[in-house]
TORKOL-4160 file (C-alpha; in steps of 0.2 Angstrom, whole numbers, padded with zeros to 4 digits, m for minus):
381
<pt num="1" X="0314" Y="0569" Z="0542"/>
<pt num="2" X="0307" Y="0583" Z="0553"/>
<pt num="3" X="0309" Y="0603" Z="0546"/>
<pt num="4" X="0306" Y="0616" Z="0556"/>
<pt num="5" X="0306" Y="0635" Z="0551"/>
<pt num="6" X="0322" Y="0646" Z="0562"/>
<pt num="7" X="0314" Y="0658" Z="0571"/>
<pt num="8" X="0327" Y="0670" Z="0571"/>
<pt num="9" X="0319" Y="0681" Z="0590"/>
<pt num="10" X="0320" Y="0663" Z="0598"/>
<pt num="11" X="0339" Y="0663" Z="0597"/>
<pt num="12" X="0348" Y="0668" Z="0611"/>
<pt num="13" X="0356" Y="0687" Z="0608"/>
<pt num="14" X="0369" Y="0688" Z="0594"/>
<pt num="15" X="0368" Y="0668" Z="0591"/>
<pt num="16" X="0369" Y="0665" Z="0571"/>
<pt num="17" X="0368" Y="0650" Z="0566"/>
<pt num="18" X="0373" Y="0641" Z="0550"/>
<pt num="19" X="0372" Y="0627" Z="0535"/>
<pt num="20" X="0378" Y="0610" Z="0543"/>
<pt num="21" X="0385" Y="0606" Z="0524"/>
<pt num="22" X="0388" Y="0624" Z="0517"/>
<pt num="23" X="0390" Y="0638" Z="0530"/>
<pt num="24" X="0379" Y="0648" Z="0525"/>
<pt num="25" X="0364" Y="0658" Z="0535"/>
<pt num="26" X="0354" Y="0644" Z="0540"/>
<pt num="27" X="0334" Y="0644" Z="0539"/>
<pt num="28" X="0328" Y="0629" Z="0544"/>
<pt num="29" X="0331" Y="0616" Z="0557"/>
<pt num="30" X="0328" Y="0598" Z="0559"/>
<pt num="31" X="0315" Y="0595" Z="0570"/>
<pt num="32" X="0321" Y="0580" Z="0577"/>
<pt num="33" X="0336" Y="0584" Z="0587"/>
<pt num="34" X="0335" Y="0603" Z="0585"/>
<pt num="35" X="0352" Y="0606" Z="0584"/>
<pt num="36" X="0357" Y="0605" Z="0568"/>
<pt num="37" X="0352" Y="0620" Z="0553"/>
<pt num="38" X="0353" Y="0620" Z="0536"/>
<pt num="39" X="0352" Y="0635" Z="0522"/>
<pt num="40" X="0336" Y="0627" Z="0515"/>
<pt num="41" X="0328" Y="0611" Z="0514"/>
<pt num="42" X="0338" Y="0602" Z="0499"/>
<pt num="43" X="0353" Y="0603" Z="0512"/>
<pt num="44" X="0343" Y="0593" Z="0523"/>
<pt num="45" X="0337" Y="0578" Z="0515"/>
<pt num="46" X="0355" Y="0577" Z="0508"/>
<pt num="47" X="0361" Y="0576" Z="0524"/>
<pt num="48" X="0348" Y="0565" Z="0530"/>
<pt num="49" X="0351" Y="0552" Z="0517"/>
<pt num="50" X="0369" Y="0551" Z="0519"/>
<pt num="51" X="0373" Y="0549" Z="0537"/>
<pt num="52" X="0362" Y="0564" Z="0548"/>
<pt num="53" X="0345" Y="0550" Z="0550"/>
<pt num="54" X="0360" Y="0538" Z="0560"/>
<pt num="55" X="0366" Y="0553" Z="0571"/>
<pt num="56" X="0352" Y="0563" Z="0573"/>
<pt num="57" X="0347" Y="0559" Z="0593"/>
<pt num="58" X="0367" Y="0556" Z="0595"/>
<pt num="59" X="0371" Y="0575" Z="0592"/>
<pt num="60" X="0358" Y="0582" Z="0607"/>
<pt num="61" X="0371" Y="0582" Z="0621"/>
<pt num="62" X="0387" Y="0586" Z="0610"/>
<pt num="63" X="0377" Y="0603" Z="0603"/>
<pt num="64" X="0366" Y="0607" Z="0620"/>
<pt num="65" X="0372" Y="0619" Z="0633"/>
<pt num="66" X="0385" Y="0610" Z="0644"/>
<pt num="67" X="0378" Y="0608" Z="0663"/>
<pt num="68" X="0386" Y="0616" Z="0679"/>
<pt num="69" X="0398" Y="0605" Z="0685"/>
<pt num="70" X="0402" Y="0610" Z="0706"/>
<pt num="71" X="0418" Y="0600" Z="0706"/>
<pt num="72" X="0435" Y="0598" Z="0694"/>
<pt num="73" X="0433" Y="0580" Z="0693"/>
<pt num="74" X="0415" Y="0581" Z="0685"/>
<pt num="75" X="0419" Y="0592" Z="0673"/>
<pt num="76" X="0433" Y="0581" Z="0669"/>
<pt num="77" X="0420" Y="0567" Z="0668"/>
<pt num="78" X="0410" Y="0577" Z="0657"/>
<pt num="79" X="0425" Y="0582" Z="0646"/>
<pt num="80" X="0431" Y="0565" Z="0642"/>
<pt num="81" X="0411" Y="0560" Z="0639"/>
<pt num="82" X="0411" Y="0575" Z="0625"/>
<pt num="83" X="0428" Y="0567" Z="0617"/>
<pt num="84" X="0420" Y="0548" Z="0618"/>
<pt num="85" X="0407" Y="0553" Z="0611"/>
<pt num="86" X="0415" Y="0562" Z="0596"/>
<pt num="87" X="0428" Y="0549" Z="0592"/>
<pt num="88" X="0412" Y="0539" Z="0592"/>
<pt num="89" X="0405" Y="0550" Z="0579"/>
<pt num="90" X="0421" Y="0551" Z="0568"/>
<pt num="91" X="0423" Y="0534" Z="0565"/>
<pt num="92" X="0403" Y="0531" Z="0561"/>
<pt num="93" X="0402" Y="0545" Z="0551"/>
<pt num="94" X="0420" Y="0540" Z="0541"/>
<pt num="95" X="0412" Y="0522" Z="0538"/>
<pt num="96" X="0396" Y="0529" Z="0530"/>
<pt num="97" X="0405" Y="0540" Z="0520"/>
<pt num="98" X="0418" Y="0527" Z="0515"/>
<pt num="99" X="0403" Y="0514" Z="0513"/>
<pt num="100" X="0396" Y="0527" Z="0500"/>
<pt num="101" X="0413" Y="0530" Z="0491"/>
<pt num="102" X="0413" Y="0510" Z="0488"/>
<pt num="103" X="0396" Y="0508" Z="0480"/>
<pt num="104" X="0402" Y="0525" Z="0470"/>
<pt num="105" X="0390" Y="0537" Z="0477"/>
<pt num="106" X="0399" Y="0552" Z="0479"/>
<pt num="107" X="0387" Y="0566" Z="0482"/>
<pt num="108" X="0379" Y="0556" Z="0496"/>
<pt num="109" X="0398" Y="0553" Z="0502"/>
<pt num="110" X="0402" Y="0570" Z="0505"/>
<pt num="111" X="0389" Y="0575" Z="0519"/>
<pt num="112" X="0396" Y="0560" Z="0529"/>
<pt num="113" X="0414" Y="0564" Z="0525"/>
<pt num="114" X="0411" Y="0582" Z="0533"/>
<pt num="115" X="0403" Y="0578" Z="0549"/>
<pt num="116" X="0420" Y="0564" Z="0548"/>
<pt num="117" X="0430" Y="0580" Z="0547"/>
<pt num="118" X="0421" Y="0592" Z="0560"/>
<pt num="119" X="0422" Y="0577" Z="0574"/>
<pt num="120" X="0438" Y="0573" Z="0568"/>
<pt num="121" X="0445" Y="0593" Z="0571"/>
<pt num="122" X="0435" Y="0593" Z="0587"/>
<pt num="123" X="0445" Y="0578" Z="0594"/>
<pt num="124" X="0462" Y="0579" Z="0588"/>
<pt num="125" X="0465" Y="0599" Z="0583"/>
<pt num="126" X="0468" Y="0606" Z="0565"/>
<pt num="127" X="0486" Y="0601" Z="0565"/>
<pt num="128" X="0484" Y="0582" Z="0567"/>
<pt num="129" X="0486" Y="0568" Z="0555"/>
<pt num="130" X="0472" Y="0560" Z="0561"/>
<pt num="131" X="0464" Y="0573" Z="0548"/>
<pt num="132" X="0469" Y="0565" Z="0530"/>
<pt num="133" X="0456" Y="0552" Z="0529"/>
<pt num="134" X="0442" Y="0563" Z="0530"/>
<pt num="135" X="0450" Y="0575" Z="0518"/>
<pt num="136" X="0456" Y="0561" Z="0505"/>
<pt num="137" X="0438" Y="0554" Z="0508"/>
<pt num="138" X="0432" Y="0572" Z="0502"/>
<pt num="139" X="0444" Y="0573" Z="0487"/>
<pt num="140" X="0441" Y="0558" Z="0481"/>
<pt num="141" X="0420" Y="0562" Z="0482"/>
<pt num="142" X="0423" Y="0579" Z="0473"/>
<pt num="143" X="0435" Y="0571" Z="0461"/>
<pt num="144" X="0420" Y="0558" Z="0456"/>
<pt num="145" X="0407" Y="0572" Z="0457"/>
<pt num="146" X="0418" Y="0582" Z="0442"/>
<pt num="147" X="0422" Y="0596" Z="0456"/>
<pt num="148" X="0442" Y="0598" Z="0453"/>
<pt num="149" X="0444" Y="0613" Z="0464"/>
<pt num="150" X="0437" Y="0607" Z="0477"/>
<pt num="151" X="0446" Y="0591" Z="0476"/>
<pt num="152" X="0463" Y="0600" Z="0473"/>
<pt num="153" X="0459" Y="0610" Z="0489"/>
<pt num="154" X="0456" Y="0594" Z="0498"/>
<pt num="155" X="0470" Y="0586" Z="0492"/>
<pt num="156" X="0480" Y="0604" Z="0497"/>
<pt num="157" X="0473" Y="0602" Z="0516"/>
<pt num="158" X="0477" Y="0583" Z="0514"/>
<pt num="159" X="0497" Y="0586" Z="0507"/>
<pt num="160" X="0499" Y="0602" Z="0519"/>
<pt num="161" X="0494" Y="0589" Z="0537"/>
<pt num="162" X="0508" Y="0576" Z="0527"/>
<pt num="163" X="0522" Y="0589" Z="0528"/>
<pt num="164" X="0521" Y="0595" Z="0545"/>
<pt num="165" X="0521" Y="0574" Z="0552"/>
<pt num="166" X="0541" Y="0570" Z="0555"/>
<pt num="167" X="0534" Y="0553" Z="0549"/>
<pt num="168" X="0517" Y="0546" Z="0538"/>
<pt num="169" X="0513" Y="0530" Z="0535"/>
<pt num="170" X="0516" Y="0524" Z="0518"/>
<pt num="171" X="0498" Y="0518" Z="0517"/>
<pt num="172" X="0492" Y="0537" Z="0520"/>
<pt num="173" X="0504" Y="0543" Z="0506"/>
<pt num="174" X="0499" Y="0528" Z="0494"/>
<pt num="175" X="0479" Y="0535" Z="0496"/>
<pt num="176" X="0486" Y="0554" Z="0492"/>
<pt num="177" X="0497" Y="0550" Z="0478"/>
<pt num="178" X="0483" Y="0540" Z="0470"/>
<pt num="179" X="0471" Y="0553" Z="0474"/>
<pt num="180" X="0484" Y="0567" Z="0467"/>
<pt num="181" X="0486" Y="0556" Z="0450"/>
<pt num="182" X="0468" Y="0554" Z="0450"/>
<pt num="183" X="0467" Y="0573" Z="0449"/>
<pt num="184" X="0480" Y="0579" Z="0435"/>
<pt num="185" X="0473" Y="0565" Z="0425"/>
<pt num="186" X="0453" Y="0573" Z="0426"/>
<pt num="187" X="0464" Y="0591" Z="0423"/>
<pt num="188" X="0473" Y="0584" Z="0406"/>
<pt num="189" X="0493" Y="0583" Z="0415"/>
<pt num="190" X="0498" Y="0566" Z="0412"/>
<pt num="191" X="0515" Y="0566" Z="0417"/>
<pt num="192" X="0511" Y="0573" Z="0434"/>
<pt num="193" X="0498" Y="0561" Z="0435"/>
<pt num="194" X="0512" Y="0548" Z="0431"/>
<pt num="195" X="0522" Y="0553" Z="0442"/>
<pt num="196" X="0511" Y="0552" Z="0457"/>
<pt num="197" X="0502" Y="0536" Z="0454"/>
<pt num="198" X="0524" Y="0529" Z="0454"/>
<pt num="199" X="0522" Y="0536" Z="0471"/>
<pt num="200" X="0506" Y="0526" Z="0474"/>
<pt num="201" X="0513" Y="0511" Z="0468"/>
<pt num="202" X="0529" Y="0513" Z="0479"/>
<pt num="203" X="0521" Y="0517" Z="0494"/>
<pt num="204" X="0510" Y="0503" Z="0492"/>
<pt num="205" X="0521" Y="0490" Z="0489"/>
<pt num="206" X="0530" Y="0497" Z="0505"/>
<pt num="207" X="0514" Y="0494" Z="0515"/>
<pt num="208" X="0507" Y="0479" Z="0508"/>
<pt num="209" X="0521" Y="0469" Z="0496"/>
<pt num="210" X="0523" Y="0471" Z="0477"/>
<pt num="211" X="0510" Y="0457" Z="0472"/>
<pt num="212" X="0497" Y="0464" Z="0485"/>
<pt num="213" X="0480" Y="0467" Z="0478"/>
<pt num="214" X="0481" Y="0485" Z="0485"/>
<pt num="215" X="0494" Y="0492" Z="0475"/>
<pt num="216" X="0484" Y="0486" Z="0459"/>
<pt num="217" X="0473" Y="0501" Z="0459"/>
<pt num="218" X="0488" Y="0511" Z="0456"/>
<pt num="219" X="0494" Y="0501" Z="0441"/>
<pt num="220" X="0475" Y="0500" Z="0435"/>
<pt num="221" X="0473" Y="0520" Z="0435"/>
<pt num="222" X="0493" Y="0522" Z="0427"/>
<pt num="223" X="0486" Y="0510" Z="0415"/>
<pt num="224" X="0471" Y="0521" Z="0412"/>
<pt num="225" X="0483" Y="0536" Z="0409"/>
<pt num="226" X="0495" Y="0528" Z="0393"/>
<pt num="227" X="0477" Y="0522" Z="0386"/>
<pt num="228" X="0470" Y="0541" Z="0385"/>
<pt num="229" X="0488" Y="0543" Z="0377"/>
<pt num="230" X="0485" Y="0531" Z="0364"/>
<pt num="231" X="0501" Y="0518" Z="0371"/>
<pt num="232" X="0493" Y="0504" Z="0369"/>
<pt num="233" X="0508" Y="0494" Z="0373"/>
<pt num="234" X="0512" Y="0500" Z="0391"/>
<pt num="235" X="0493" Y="0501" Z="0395"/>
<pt num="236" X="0491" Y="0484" Z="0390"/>
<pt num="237" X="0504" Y="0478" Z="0401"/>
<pt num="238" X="0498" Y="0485" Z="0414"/>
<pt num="239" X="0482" Y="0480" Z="0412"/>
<pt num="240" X="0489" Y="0463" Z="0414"/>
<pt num="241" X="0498" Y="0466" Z="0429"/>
<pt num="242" X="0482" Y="0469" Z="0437"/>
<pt num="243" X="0473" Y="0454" Z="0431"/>
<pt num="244" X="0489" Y="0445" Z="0437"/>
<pt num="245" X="0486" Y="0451" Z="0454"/>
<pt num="246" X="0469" Y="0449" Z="0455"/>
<pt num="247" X="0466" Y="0433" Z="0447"/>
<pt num="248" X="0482" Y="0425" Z="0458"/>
<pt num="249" X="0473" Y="0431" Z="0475"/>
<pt num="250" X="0459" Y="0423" Z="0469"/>
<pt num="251" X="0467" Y="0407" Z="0467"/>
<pt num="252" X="0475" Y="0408" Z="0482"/>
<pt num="253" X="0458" Y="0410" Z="0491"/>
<pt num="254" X="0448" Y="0397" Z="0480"/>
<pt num="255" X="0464" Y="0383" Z="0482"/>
<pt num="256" X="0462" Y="0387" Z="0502"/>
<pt num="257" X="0444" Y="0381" Z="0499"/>
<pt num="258" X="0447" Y="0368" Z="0488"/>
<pt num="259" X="0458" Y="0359" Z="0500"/>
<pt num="260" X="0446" Y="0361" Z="0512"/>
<pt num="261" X="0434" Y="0353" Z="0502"/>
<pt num="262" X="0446" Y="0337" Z="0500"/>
<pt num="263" X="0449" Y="0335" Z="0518"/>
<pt num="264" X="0431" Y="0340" Z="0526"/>
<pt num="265" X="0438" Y="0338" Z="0545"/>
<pt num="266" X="0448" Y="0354" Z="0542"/>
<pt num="267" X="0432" Y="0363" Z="0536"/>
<pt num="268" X="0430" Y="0380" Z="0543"/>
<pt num="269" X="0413" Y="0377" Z="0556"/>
<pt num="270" X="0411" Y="0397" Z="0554"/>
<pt num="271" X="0395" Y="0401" Z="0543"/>
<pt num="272" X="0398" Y="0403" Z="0524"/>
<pt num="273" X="0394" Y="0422" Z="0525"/>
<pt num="274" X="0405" Y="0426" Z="0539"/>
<pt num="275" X="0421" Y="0417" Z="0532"/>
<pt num="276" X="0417" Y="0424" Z="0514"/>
<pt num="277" X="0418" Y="0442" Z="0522"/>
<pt num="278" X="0434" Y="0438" Z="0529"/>
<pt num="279" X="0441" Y="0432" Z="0511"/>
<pt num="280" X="0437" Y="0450" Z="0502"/>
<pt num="281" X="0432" Y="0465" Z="0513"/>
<pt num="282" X="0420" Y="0477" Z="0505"/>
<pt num="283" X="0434" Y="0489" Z="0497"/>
<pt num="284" X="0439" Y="0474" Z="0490"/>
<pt num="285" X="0425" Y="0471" Z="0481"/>
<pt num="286" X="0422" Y="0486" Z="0474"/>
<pt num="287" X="0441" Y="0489" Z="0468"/>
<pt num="288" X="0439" Y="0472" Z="0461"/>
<pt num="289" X="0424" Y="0473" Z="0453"/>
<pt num="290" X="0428" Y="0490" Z="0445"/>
<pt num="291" X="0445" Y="0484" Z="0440"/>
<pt num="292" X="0441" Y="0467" Z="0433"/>
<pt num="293" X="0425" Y="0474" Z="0421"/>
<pt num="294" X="0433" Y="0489" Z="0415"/>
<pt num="295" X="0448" Y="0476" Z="0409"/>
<pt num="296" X="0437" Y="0464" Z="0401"/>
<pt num="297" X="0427" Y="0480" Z="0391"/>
<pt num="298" X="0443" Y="0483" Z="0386"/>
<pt num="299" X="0448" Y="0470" Z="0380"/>
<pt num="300" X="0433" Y="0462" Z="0370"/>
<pt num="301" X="0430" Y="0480" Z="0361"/>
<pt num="302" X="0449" Y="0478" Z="0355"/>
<pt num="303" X="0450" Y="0479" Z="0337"/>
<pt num="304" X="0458" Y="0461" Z="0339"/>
<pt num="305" X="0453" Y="0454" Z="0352"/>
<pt num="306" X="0469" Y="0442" Z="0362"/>
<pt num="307" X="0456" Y="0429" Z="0366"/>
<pt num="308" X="0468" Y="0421" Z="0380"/>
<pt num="309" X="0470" Y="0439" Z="0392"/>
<pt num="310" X="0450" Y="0440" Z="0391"/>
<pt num="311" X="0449" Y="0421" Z="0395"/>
<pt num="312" X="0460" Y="0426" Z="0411"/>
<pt num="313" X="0449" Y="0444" Z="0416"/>
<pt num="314" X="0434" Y="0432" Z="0414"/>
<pt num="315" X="0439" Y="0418" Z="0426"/>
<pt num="316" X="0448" Y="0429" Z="0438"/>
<pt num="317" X="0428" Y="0437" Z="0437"/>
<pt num="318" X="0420" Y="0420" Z="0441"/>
<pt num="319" X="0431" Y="0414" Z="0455"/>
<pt num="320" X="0426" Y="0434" Z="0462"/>
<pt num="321" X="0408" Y="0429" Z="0459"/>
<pt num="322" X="0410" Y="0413" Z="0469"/>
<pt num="323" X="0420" Y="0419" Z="0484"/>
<pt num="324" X="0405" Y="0432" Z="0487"/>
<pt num="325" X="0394" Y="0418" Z="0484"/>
<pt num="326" X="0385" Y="0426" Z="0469"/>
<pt num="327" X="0387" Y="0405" Z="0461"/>
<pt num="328" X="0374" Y="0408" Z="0447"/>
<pt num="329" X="0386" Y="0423" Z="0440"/>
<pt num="330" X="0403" Y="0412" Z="0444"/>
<pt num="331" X="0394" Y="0398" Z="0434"/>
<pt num="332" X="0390" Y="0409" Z="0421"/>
<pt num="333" X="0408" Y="0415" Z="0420"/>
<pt num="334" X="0415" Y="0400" Z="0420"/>
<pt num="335" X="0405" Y="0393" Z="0407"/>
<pt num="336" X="0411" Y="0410" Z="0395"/>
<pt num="337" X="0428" Y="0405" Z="0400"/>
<pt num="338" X="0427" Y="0386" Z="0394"/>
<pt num="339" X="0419" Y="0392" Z="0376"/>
<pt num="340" X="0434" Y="0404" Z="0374"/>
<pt num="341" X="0447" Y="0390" Z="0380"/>
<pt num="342" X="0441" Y="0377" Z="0367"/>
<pt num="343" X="0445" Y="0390" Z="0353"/>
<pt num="344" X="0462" Y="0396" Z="0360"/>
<pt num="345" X="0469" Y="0387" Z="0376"/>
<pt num="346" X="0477" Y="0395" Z="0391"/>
<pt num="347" X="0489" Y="0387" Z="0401"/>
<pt num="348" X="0483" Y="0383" Z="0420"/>
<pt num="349" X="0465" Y="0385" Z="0417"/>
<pt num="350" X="0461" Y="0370" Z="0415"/>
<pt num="351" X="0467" Y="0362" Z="0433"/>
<pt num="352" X="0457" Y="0377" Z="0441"/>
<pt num="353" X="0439" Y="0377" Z="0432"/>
<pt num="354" X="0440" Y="0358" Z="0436"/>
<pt num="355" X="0444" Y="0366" Z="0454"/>
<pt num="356" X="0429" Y="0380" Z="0453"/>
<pt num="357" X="0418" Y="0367" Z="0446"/>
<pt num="358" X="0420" Y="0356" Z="0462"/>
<pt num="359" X="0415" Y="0370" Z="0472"/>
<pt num="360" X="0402" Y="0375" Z="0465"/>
<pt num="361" X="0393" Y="0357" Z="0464"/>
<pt num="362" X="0397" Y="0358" Z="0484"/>
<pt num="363" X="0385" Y="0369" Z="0487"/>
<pt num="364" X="0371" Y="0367" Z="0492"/>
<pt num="365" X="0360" Y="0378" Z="0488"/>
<pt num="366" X="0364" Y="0379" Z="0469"/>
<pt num="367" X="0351" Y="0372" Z="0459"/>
<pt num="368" X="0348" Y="0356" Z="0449"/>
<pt num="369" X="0349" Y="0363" Z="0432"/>
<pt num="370" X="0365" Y="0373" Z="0435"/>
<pt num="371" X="0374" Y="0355" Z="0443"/>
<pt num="372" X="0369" Y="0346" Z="0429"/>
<pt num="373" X="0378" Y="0359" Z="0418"/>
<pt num="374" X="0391" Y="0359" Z="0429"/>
<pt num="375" X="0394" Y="0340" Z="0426"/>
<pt num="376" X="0394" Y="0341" Z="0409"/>
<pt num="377" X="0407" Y="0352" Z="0411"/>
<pt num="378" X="0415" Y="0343" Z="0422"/>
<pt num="379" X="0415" Y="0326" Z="0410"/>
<pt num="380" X="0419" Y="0336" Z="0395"/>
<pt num="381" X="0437" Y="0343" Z="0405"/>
């Protein structure tokens, strides 16, 4: 990271320049593409660690004076360059930010999320819907930063580019439902937070179908809600529902490989980490892992524990573990899951640790010590 000092008699006449992140008076620069200020040094490196070291040479011919063009067709040229390269821009800076939101690092999401935004506005205008993303991306960083007002002024932009659309995807108004629930729940209004993660889940289920992973979230956060209220009974459903969901798109994905196994002429020939990504994308294993841990905290800090529901959270964890190929945790799982089964039994566990237990002696890289115990297991079912 370069800084330089603004010298303000270097500026062209009447030129003021501002903040990249906050709008204030700028009084530095970055050195390294000179185009881009901040208010004081802090900005800077918190630009530069979430997205401005990736874009720093990329910004040079957005933010330097346009060239002279002597004909309508090169300035057309040079017009639909600019756009390119802004659309460019949006979308790198959107996955950074989105990256950042995954791994639950919301102050370095932010920086990212507004560049997302100011690209975004320069392409599409103020009034498109094309906007939401970045501004659901901003809510939901401020939201996990504490920052309600700012996250409630987000979530205002967000709700105002909604209404003017004839028509939104349901997937759009799933994310700011779920957002919006997310919101009255930090501020202490259950039932409007109620009420908008129903929304979530409907719009959703729309999208996606009712036993889709991605309408879990809603249930898991709805869930969340009737446990601050102390109704344990409704929370604990819900709670199941999302185990339900996770641990049956799990078995679908490991049942896929397991076949596969039996009949190796239909193996995949991809490379393992190429198919794995395919299986869970990288919002989904955040959401799972999230999810699936806060469940299983939950439920072995009950006051009576229901040993069978914990057996389920803590499978559905060790077929995750295996599909991301992290086998030493899946084993580790797994054998958890088997201690808890010989106390009380759970239907249809049995078939699939016999199933995971194959897999996991397939591969090869696993050690010694870890198959052997995987035999035993294996012998003992």
């Amino acid at each position: 990271m370069q800084t330089g000092q603004i010298v303000p008699l270097a500026l062209p006449r009447g030129r003021k320049v501002f903040c990249e992140l906050c709008r204030a008076p700028a009084t530095v620069r970055c050195d390294g593409c000179g185009v881009t200020f901040y208010c004081e040094v802090e900005h800077q490196s918190a630009d530069w660690v979430s997205v401005h070291e990736k874009i720093c040479q990329l910004l040079i011919p957005l933010r330097t004076v346009s060239p002279f063009y002597d004909s309508e067709e090169k300035r057309q040229h040079g017009h639909e360059q600019k756009i390119s390269r802004e659309k460019f821009l949006a979308e790198l800076t959107h996955s950074v930010a989105q990256k950042f939101l995954f791994e639950g690092k919301h102050e370095d999401a932010i920086p990212a999320a507004l560049h997302s935004l100011k690209f975004t506005i320069s392409v599409y205008g103020w009034n498109s819907v094309e906007l939401i993303p970045a501004y659901l991306m901003l809510a939901e960083a401020s939201l996990g930063l504490g920052h309600l007002s700012q996250a409630e002024e987000y979530l205002s932009q967000a709700q105002w580019s909604v209404l003017k659309i004839s028509q939104c995807s349901p997937i759009i108004q799933s994310k700011l439902h779920r957002n919006l629930g997310l919101l009255y729940a930090a501020k202490g209004n259950f039932e409007q937070s109620l009420y908008h993660l129903a929304n979530d889940i409907f719009h959703a289920s729309c999208a996606f179908g009712t036993n889709d992973v991605a309408v879990s979230e809603g249930y898991f956060y709805m869930a969340d809600v009737f446990f601050r209220q102390n109704r344990m009974d409704v929370a604990d459903s819900l709670y199941t529902e999302v185990t339900e969901i996770w641990y049956n798109h799990f078995s679908r994905l490991i049942d896929h490989q397991y076949q596969s196994l039996l009949s190796p002429a239909e193996i995949n020939v991809l490379p393992e980490e190429e198919t794995t990504g395919d299986l869970l994308d990288e919002s989904q294993q955040a959401e799972a892992t999230q999810m699936l841990n806060a469940i299983l905290d939950i439920r072995e800090q009950a006051s009576k524990p229901q040993l069978a529901k914990v057996a389920k959270v803590v499978f559905a964890l060790a077929m995750y573990h295996y599909l991301i190929l992290d086998i030493p945790k899946s084993y580790e799982l797994m054998k958890k899951t088997l201690r808890i089964t010989k106390t009380v039994p759970v239907e249809g566990l049995e078939e699939a640790i016999h199933r995971l237990v194959k897999l996991i002696k397939s591969k090869p890289f696993y050690t010694d010590r870890s198959t052997t115990g995987a035999a035993s297991i294996l012998a003992f079912r």
